[in-house]
C-alpha positions, 0 to 999 in steps of 0.5 A: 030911350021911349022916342025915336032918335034921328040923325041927319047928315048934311054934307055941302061938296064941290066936284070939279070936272066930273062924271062920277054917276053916268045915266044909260047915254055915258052922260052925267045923271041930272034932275030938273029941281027948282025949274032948273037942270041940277046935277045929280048923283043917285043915292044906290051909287053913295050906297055902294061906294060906302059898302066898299069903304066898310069892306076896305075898312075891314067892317063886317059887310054882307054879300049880294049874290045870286050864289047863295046856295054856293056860299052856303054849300061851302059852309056845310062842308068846312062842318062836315068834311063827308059831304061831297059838293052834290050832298051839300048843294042839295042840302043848302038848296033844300033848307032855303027853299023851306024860307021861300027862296026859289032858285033857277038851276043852283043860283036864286032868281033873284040877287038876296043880300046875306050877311056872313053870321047868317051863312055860318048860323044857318050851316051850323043848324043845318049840321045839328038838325036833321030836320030843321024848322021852317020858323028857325031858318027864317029866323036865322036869315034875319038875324046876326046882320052885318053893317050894311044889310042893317042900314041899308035893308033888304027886300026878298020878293019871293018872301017878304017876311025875310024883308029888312027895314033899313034903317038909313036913308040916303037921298040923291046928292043934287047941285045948289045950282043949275048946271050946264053939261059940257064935253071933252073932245078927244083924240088919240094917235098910233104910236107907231103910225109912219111918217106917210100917215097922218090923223087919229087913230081914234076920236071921242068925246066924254061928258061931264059937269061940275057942282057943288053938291048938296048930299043929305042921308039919315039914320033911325037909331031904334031901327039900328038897335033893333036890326044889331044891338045897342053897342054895335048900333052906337058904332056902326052909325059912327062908322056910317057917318065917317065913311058917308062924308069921306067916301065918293062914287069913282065913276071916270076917276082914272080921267078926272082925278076928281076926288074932293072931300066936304067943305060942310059938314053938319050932323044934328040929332033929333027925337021928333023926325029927320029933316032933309034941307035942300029945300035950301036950294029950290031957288038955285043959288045963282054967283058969279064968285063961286058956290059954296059960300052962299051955299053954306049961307042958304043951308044953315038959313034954312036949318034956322027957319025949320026950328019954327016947325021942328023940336029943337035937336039934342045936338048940332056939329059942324066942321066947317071951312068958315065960322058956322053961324048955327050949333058947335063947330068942331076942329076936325071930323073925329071931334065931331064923330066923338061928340055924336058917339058920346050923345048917342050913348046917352040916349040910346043906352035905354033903348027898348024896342019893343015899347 
């Protein structure tokens, strides 16, 4: 594959009564778009629910920790059965300070994201080599990544040559429309409060809203190639797109039972640049018989205007609760997945990154 090959993941979700991304007062995040309050659900929240989906999944995902050194010193010792717990700390601690890394006491001064074949490389080396390589350790801390370190990247301040690009991007889930915030007014009683008294025991209010989200991420296949490898870049899209478009922030889910799943789903691959949609809803829909349907109708006027700018894509999915009036619909989510894994093996089989 000598160009560039983008997948865009357009995804339109109704949320009913609903707090599921709190700001710093406990309310509902928003975001004033089109010259009206939105709600808003921030693209770290999606990240992390989808980290956990993998873990749940049983996909290989890394660890962000301040605990490195921990993880590492443990490693060392289920190599060699001699070191005590102080050898192996010092010696973990010494060959991650040869990348830079700085630490407070035995934890990092800052969370680092590292993947388990990192951990388990770098013991190894470290058992075999009484003096390792500076360039080595370097290299064995960038490589073998797990799912979520590639898509999603790292940064490491005290050193940027550990830095990771990402190679997804996930943008913060915004309502078609304005929304306006409301409030559960609560009270709860003493169960064993006497006949004599009377009132609450306690009172309270939670915030919430309701919307139908517009949820857009992407992903660069030449930077999953290069950060995994070509087979494991093929499945670990697909394996990001499912659990992207089933996954849901649990924020107040225990008081809302709020989990809902897409009413749209549309997934397009292109060669030429990603190309995120909600300028769709920059004038918000406005109706008084519900949100989706014109939502749908905004969305895909809005993927057919862009092809006066854009090259046409190498191919456009979409499950749909109606007929979609733009690309193939599908029967179902795993149609759909078949079909994006069955074009990305014939574009990216090729791939050289170092064109």
């Amino acid at each position: 594959m000598t160009k560039q090959v983008y997948i865009d993941l357009h995804i339109l979700q109704t949320v009913p009564s609903s707090n599921i991304n709190r700001d710093d007062t406990g309310a509902p995040k928003t975001a004033m778009y089109g010259g009206v309050m939105r709600l808003r659900v921030s693209s770290q929240s999606w990240k992390r629910v989808v980290r956990q989906v993998f873990k749940a999944d049983n996909i290989n995902i890394g660890t962000r920790t301040k605990k490195v050194a921990t993880l590492l010193k443990e490693a060392l010792k289920e190599r060699d059965s001699a070191l005590d717990d102080e050898m192996a700390m010092s010696k973990a601690k010494a060959v991650l300070e040869m990348a830079k890394i700085k630490f407070k006491d035995d934890e990092t001064k800052a969370l680092l994201l590292v993947s388990r074949g990192q951990i388990n490389k770098l013991a190894q080396y470290v058992i075999d080599n009484e003096e390792p390589d500076k360039a080595e350790v370097k290299k064995l801390l960038k490589g073998d990544q797990s799912l979520d370190l590639a898509l999603f990247g790292r940064m490491v301040a005290d050193n940027p040559e550990l830095n990771v690009d990402a190679s997804a991007q996930v943008a913060h889930a915004i309502s078609t429309h304005e929304v306006v915030p409301e409030y559960d007014y609560f009270t709860a009683l003493d169960e064993k409060q006497g006949d004599e008294e009377s009132g609450a025991a306690m009172l309270g209010t939670i915030d919430f809203n309701s919307a139908t989200l517009y949820r857009y991420a992407n992903v660069n296949m030449r930077e999953l190639v290069e950060n995994l490898d070509t087979e494991d870049a093929i499945h670990g899209a697909i394996d990001f797109i499912k659990d992207f478009v089933l996954s849901m922030p649990t924020g107040k889910q225990n008081t809302f039972a709020n989990k809902t799943l897409p009413s749209y789903v549309m997934v397009t691959i292109r060669t030429d640049t990603p190309v995120n949609l909600v300028s769709a809803f920059e004038n918000p829909v406005v109706s008084d018989n519900g949100y989706m349907t014109p939502s749908i109708k905004r969305l895909e006027a809005e993927y057919k205007a862009t092809l006066g700018l854009v090259d046409q894509p190498l191919l456009n999915v979409i499950v749909s609760k109606t007929d979609a009036q733009v690309g193939d619909q599908m029967a179902n989510l795993t149609e759909l997945l078949e079909k994006v894994s069955a074009t990305l093996s014939e574009v990216v089989q090729d791939e050289n990154t170092n064109n």
